[in-house]
C-alpha positions as CSV (number, residue, x, y, z in Angstrom):
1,X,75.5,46.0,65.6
2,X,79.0,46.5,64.4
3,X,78.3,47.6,61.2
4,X,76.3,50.3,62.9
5,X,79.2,51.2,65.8
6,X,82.1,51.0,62.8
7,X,80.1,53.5,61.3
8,X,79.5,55.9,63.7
9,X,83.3,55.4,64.9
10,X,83.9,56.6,61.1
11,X,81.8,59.9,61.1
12,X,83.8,63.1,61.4
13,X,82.8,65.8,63.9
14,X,85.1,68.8,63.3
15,X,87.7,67.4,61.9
16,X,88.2,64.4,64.8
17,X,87.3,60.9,64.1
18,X,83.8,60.4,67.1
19,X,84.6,58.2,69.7
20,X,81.9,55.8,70.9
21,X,81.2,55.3,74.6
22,X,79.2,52.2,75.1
23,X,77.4,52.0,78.7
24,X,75.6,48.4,80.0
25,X,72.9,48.9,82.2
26,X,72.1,45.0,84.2
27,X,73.2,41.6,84.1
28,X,71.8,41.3,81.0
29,X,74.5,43.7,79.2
30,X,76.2,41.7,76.6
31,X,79.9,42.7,77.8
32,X,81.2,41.2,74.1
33,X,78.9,43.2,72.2
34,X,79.8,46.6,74.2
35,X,83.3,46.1,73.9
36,X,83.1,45.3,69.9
37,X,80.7,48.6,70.1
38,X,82.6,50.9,72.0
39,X,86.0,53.0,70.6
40,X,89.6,51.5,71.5
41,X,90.7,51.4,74.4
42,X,87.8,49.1,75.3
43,X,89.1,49.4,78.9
44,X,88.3,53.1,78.7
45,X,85.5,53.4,77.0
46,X,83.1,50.9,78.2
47,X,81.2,51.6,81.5
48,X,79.1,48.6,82.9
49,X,76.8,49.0,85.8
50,X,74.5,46.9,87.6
51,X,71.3,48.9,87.8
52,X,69.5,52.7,86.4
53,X,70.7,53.8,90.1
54,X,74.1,53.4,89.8
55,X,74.6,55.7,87.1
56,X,75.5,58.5,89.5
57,X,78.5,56.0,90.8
58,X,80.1,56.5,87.6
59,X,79.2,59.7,86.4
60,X,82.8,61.4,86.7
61,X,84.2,58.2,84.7
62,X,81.3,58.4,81.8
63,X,82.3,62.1,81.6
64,X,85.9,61.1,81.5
65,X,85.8,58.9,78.8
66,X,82.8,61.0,76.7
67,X,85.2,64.4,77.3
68,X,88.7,63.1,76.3
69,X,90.8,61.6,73.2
């Protein structure tokens, strides 16, 4: 899973490095494996919620960190 999350961190979109949000869905979520997937800040750019439902609870901060350097 790294290997795939250092690449996609690499690819270039117009010019800007990409910035990966990674997003834990359960109890299951492995929080080590999102934070090694997602971008740095880790803080910022991993979202972790308990269930499918909850999604709409952090919708404005899953936009935040998706939308912003």
């Amino acid at each position: 899973m790294k290997v795939e999350a250092d690449k996609l961190k690499s690819l270039a979109v117009a010019g800007t490095r990409t910035k990966v949000v990674a997003l834990g869905i359960g109890s299951g979520a492995n929080e080590a494996e999102l934070n090694i997937t997602a971008s740095a800040p880790a803080d910022r750019n991993v979202i972790h919620v308990q269930d499918y439902s909850s999604l709409t609870d952090v919708e404005e901060q899953l936009r935040n960190a998706s939308c912003t350097g």
